[in-house]
Each structure stands twice: as structure tokens, then as C-alpha cells.
C-alpha positions as CSV (number, residue, x, y, z in Angstrom):
1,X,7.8,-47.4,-23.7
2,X,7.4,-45.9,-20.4
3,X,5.4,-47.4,-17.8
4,X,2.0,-46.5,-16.1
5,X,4.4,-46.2,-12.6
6,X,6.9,-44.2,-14.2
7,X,4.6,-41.7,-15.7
8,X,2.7,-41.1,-12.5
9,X,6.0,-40.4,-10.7
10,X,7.1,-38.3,-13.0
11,X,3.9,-36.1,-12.8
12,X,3.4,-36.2,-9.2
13,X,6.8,-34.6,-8.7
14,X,6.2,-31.8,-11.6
15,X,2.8,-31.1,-9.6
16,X,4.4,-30.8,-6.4
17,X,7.3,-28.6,-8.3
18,X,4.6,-26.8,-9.6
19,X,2.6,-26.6,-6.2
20,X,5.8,-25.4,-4.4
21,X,7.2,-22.8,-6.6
22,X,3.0,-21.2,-6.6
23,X,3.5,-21.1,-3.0
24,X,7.1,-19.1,-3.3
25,X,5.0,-17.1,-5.4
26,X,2.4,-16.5,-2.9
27,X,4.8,-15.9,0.0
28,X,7.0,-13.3,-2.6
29,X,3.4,-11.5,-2.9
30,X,2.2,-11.3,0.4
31,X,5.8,-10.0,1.6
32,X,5.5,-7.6,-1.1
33,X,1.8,-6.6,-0.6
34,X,3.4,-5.8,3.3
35,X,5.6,-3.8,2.5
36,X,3.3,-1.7,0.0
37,X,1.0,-1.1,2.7
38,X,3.9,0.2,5.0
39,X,4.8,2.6,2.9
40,X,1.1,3.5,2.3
41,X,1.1,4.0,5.7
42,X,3.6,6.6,6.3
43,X,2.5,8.2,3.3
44,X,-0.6,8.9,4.9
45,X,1.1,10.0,7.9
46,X,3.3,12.6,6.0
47,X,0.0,13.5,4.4
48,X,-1.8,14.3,7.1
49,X,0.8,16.2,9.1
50,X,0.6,18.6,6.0
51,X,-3.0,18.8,5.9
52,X,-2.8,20.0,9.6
53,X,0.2,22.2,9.0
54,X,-1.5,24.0,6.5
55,X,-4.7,24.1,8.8
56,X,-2.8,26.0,11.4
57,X,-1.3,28.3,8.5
58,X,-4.9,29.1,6.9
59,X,-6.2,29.2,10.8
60,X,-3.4,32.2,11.3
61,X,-3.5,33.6,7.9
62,X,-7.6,33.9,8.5
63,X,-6.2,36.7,11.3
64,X,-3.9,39.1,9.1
65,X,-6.0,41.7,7.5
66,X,-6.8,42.2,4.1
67,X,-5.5,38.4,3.6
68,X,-7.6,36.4,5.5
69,X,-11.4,35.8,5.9
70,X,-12.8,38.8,4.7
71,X,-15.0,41.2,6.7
72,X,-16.3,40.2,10.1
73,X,-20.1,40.3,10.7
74,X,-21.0,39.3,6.9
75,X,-20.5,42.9,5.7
């Protein structure tokens, strides 16, 4: 039969097994989670240069006649 020593070894290095490979795990995720939020952030860079490009278009197409903003003066 095994002994009270033996048994407590044995579970004290499956804990720390345990406790190490949840700490990969955390490290994996984090790393992960980083490079999510990089590409997050150049989405949202991308996105906004379009929303200004198509500012300045609507901006210029506001000036062409029949096209843009309608009569002048509320009329």
C-alpha cells in the first residue's frame, strides 16, 4: 500500500503540473488577446480613413448640381 509520504509527493507534483501548464495557458491567452487587439487597432484605422474619404467625397459631391444638397436657401 502506498504511503502517506508517497501520496502527498505524488499530488504536490500533479498540482504544480497542473498550476504550470494553467499558467502556459494564461500566457498563450494574453499573447493571443494582444495580438487581437492589434489588429483591432488597425481595423479601426482603415475604418476611419474611409469614413473621412467618403466625407471629403459627400463634402465635394454636396457642390455638383442636381447631385448634391439640394436647393440653397431651403427653397
Amino acid at each position: 500500500m502506498l504511503s502517506l509520504e508517497t501520496l502527498d509527493l505524488v499530488l504536490d507534483v500533479v498540482l504544480k503540473l497542473i498550476f504550470i501548464a494553467l499558467l502556459m495557458f494564461a500566457f498563450l491567452l494574453l499573447r493571443n488577446l494582444d495580438e487581437a487587439i492589434q489588429k483591432l487597432e488597425s481595423s479601426l484605422g482603415s475604418m476611419e480613413r474611409s469614413a473621412e474619404t467618403v466625407e471629403d467625397v459627400v463634402a465635394v459631391m454636396r457642390n455638383i448640381p442636381f447631385v448634391g444638397g439640394g436647393r440653397k436657401n431651403g427653397k
